[in-house]
C-alpha positions in Angstrom: -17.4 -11.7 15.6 -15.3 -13.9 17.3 -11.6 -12.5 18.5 -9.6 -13.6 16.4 -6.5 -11.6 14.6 -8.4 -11.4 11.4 -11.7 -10.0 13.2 -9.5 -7.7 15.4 -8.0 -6.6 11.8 -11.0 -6.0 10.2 -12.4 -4.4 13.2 -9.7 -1.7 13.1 -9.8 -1.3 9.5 -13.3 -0.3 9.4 -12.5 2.5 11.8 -9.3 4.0 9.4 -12.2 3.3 6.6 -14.3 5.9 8.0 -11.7 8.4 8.2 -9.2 7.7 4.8 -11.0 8.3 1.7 -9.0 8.7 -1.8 -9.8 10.9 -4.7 -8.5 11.2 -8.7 -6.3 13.9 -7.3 -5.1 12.5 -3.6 -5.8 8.5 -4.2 -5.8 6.2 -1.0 -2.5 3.7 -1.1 -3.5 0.5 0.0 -1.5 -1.8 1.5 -2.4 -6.1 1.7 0.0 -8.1 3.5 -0.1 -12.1 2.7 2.5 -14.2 4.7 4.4 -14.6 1.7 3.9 -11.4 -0.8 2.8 -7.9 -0.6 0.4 -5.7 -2.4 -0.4 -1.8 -2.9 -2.8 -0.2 -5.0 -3.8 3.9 -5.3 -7.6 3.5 -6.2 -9.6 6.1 -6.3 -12.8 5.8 -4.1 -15.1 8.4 -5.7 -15.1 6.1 -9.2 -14.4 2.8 -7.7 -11.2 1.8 -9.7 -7.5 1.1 -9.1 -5.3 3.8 -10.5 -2.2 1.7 -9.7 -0.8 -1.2 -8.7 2.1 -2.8 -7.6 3.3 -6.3 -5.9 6.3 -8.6 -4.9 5.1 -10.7 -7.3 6.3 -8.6 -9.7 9.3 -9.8 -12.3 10.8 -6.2 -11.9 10.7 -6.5 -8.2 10.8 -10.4 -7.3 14.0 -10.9 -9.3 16.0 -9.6 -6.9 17.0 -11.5 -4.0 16.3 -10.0 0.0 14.0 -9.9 2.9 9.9 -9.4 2.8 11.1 -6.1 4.8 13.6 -5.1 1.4 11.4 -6.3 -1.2 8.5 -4.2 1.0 10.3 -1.2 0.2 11.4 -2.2 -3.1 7.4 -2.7 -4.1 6.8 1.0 -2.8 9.4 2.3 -5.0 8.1 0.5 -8.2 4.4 1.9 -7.0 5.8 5.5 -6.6 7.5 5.5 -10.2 4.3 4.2 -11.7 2.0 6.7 -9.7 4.6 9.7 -10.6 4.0 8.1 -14.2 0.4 8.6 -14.2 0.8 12.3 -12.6 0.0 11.4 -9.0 2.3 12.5 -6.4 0.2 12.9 -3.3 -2.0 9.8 -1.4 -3.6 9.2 1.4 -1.9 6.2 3.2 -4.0 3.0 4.2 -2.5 0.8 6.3 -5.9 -1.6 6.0 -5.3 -2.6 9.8 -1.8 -3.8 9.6 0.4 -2.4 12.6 2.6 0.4 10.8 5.5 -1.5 11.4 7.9 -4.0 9.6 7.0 -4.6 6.0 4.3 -2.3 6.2 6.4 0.9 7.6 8.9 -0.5 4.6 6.7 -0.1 1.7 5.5 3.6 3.1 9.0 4.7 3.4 9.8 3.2 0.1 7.0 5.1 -1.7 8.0 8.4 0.3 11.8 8.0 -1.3 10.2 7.4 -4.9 8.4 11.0 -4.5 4.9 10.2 -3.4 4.0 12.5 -0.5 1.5 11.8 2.1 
């Protein structure tokens, strides 16, 4: 693979891949930054299927007016209050090969103040 920023990416995600696995009862979070919007999901590996999702794209959350970094954390709130909704309330965290920093580090926090532990 050439080295490039989405090969070093994938190349590190495959490693966390190995390790973070989510269940019905402890789902993995993912996280997928685009330039523009982010995305987080619980899915449960063992069946294959999202539990819950949640995006910037979102009326409830791209209303509001701020920074990627605010609307970050804003996105892991609205994903905690849906999770806590459908009776999850701890994950596993997958940061999919983004540093944990910035938006990313934003939507964790976020998610850890609307009750999700992990």
């Amino acid at each position: 693979m050439a080295n490039t920023k989405i090969a070093r990416r994938t190349r590190i995600k495959r490693g966390i891949r190995k390790r973070v696995s989510g269940t019905a009862e402890r789902p993995r979070l993912s996280v997928f930054r685009s330039n523009k919007e982010i995305y987080a999901q619980l899915i449960d590996d063992v069946a294959g299927r999202t539990l819950v999702a949640a995006s910037s794209t979102e009326k409830a959350v791209s209303t509001e007016a701020g920074t990627k970094v605010e609307l970050s954390a804003k996105v892991g709130k609205a994903l905690a209050e849906k999770a806590l909704a459908a009776g999850i309330q701890a994950v596993v965290f997958d940061r999919n090969g983004y540093l944990y920093h910035g938006r990313v580090k934003a939507l964790a926090e976020g998610a850890r103040e609307g009750g999700l532990n992990f």
